[in-house]
Every structure is written in structure tokens, then in C-alpha cells.
C-alpha positions in Angstrom: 4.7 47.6 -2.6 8.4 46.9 -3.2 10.4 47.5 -6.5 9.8 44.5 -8.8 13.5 44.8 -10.0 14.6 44.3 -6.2 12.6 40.7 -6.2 13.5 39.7 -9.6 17.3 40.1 -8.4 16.6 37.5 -5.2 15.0 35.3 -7.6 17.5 35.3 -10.1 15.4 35.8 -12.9 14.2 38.9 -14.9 10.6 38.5 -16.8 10.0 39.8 -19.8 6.3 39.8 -20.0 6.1 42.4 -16.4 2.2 41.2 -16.9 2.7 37.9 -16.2 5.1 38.8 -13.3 2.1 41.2 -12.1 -0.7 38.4 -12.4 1.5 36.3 -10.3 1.8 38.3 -7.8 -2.2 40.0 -7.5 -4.4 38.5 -4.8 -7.9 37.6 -5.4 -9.1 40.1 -2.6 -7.2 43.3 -5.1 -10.4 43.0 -7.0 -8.3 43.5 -10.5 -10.1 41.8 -13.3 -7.7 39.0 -13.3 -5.3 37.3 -10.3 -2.6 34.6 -9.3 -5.4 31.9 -8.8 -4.9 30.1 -12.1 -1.0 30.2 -12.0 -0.9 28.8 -8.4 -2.9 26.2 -10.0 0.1 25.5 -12.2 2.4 26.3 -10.1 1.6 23.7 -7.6 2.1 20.9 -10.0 5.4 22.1 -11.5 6.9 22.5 -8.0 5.4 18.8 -7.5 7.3 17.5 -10.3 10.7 19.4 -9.6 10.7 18.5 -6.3 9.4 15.2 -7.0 12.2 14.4 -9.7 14.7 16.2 -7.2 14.2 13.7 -4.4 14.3 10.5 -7.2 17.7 11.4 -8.2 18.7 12.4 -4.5 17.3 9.2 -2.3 18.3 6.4 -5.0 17.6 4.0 -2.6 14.6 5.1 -0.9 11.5 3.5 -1.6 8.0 4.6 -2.9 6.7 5.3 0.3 9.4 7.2 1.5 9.2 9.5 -0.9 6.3 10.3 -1.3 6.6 11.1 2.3 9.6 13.2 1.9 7.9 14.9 -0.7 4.7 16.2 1.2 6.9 17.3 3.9 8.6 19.6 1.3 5.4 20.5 -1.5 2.8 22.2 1.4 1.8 25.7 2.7 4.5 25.5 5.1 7.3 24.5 3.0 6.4 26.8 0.1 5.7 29.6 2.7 9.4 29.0 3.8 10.6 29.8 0.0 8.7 33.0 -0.1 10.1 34.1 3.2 13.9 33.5 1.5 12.9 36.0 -1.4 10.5 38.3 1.1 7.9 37.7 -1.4 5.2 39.5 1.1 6.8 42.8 0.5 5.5 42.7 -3.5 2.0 40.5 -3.3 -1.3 43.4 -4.7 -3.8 42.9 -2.0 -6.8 44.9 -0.6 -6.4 47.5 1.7 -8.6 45.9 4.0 -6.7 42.3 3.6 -3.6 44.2 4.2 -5.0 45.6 6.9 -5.5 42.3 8.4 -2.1 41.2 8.0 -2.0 39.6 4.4 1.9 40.1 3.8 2.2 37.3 6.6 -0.2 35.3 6.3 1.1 31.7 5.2 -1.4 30.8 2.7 -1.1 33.9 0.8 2.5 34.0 0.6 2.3 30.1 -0.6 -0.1 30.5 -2.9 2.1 33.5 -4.5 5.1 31.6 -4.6 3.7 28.8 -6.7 1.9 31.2 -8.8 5.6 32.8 -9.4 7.0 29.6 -10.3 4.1 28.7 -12.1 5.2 32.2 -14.2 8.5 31.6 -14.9 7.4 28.3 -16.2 4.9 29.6 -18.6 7.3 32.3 -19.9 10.4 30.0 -19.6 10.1 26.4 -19.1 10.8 23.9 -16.6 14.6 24.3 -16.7 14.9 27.8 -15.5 11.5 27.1 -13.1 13.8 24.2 -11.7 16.6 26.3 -11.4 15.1 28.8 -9.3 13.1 26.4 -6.9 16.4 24.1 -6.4 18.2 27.1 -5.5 15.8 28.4 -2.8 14.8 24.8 -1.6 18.6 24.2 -0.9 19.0 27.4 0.9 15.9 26.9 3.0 17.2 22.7 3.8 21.1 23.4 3.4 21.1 19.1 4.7 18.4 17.6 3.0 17.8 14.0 4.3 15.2 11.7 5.8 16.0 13.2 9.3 16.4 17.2 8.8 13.2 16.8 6.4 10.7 14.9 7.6 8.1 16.4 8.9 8.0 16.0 13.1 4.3 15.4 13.1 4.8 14.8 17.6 6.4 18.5 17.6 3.7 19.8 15.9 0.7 18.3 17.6 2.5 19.8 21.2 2.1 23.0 19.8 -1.2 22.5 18.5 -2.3 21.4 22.4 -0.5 23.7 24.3 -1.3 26.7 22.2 -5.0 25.5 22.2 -5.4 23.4 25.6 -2.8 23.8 27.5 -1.8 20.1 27.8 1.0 17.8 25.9 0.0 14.3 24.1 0.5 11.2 25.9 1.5 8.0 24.0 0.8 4.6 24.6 1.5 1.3 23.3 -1.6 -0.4 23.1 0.1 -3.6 21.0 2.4 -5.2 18.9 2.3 -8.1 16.3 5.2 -10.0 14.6 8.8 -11.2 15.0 11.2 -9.9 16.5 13.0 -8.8 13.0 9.7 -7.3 11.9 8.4 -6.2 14.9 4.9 -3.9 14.2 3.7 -1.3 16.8 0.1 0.2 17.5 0.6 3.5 19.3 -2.5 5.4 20.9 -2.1 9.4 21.5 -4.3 10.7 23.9 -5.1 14.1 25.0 -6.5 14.7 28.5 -7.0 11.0 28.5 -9.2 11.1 25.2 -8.1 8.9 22.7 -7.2 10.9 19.4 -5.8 8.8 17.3 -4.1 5.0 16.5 -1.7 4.2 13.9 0.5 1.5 13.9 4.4 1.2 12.7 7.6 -0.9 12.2 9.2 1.6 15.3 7.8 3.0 17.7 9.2 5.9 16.9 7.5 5.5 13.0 4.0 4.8 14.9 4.1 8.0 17.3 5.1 9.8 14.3 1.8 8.7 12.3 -0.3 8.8 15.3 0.3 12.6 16.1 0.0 13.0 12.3 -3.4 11.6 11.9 -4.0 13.6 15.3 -3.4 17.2 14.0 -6.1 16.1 11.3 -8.8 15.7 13.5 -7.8 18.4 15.6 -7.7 20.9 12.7 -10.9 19.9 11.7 -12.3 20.6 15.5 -10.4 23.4 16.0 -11.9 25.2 12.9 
């Protein structure tokens, strides 16, 4: 276990109640009578908000859709994983010897679910101010170019690595239609992988329509892959 003081100074922020810093940061598997479960609850929807208010004010002009998009590309496992990697959270979560032993300080789940419970902390003991404070810095240093581009999440990137870690193939793409004018062209792309059909979704861009395709891809390939 680290020195608390040493990740209070990367976070920027000092608790005073060192019991609710400690709850934040004990895993379910230390078998203490109480554990960050509940303030990752919390935690989860705070960040949702921040981030969520944080990309309203950013993207005036971006619609609905987009950022709700934008949004789930930033509030996941991944993304919140990312922000406990900036502060090394691992190096401070309680966990069982035996969940340490199987690599717990690096697993991505338990360093996201700590991080929320953190902010979830510094919420309960501080507000939303200071909770925004810390997130915005972190989320900033983590995306120093927040945009449409640099954030979105490349669903076709992800999927490759999903096959060729677990099949040894790469997704294939095909335009099976399209509907409309020219202006408001809309595309149906199939991905297939060794020549099974996956997954269809359809788009204004191709590009938009691979992009959802490989998305609702990784999906089903999680779920078969379990």
C-alpha cells in the first residue's frame, strides 16, 4: 500500500474524514465490514453529470445524439480506468491477498470502480464543485484535444483487436445497401468475420455505419466470448 498523503497530492485534494477516503478505496474481496461498493454507486452518476454538463458547454452545437455519444465514450471502464492510471490509483486500492495475487492493482474494473468511488468521496465530503474540479483536471490531462474525432470511441479498431487476439482474422465490411438522395444518402454496412455475418447497422457515411456495425459487433462477441 502506498502513502495516502502521496495520492491525495496527485489528486489535489486532502480529506478530512481519512474514513471516507479509506472506504473509497477498500475492495469488496478485503473482507472489511464495509467497502467502495456504495460510493462507486455514487460516484458513477456524479462523473455522469460533470462530464455530461462538461460536453453541453464544450460542443454548443452538437446535437443530442452526439452527445450522448461522446459521453459514453468518456463515462466507461475504460475511460475511468484511464483517470486512475493518471493518479496510479492501483498503488493505494485494500484488496485480498489472494485478489492481489491475481493481479487486482491492474485489473480495469477494479481500478474504475475505485475511481468513481473516489469521486463519489470527495463529493459526499465536499460537493460537486471541488468533485468537478478534480475530474476536469484529470479528464483534460488524459484527452489534452477533446473533440468529436480524438474522442470518439473507434468501435472498427477495437473489434480488430477483439478478432485477432481471439481468432486470428480481421472484419470485413460490406455494403449491402443504400436508400435516399444523394444529400441524405443512408448506408447499410454488414461486418463479417470468417464470412459469418455479425452484425448490420446502417448510417448517413459509410464511415458512421462501419463505425456502428463493429460497435454492435464487439456486443455479441463479448457475450460469446464470455
Amino acid at each position: 500500500m502506498g502513502d495516502l498523503s502521496i495520492l491525495e497530492n496527485r489528486l489535489g485534494y486532502h480529506f478530512k474524514d481519512r474514513t471516507l477516503l479509506k472506504t473509497a478505496l477498500t475492495h469488496k474481496s478485503s473482507k472489511q465490514p464495509y467497502n467502495n461498493e456504495r460510493l462507486e454507486f455514487l460516484g458513477d452518476a456524479v462523473l455522469d453529470l460533470i462530464v455530461g454538463e462538461y460536453l453541453y458547454h464544450k460542443f454548443p452545437t452538437v446535437s443530442e445524439g452526439e452527445l450522448s455519444k461522446l459521453r459514453a465514450s468518456l463515462v466507461n471502464e475504460k475511460g475511468f480506468e484511464q483517470l486512475a492510471r493518471l493518479i496510479d490509483l492501483g498503488e493505494y486500492i485494500y484488496l485480498s491477498l489472494a485478489e492481489e495475487n491475481n493481479n487486482g492493482r491492474q485489473k480495469p474494473s477494479i481500478l474504475s470502480n475505485a475511481f468513481e468511488a473516489l469521486i463519489g468521496a470527495v463529493y459526499l465530503e465536499s460537493g460537486l464543485k471541488e468533485a468537478t474540479k478534480i475530474s476536469l483536471k484529470l479528464l483534460e490531462k488524459a484527452y489534452p484535444k477533446i473533440d468529436l474525432e480524438t474522442v470518439f470511441k473507434d468501435y472498427k479498431t477495437t473489434l480488430q483487436e477483439i478478432t485477432q487476439a481471439h481468432m486470428g482474422v480481421t472484419p470485413q465490411y460490406v455494403v449491402t445497401g443504400s436508400s435516399g438522395p444523394d444529400h441524405q444518402k443512408e448506408f447499410v454496412i454488414m461486418v463479417k468475420i470468417n464470412n459469418r455475418e455479425i452484425a448490420q447497422a446502417k448510417g448517413k457515411s459509410k464511415k458512421e455505419a462501419q463505425q456502428e456495425a463493429a460497435k454492435q459487433a464487439i456486443e455479441k462477441l463479448k457475450r460469446e466470448l464470455r
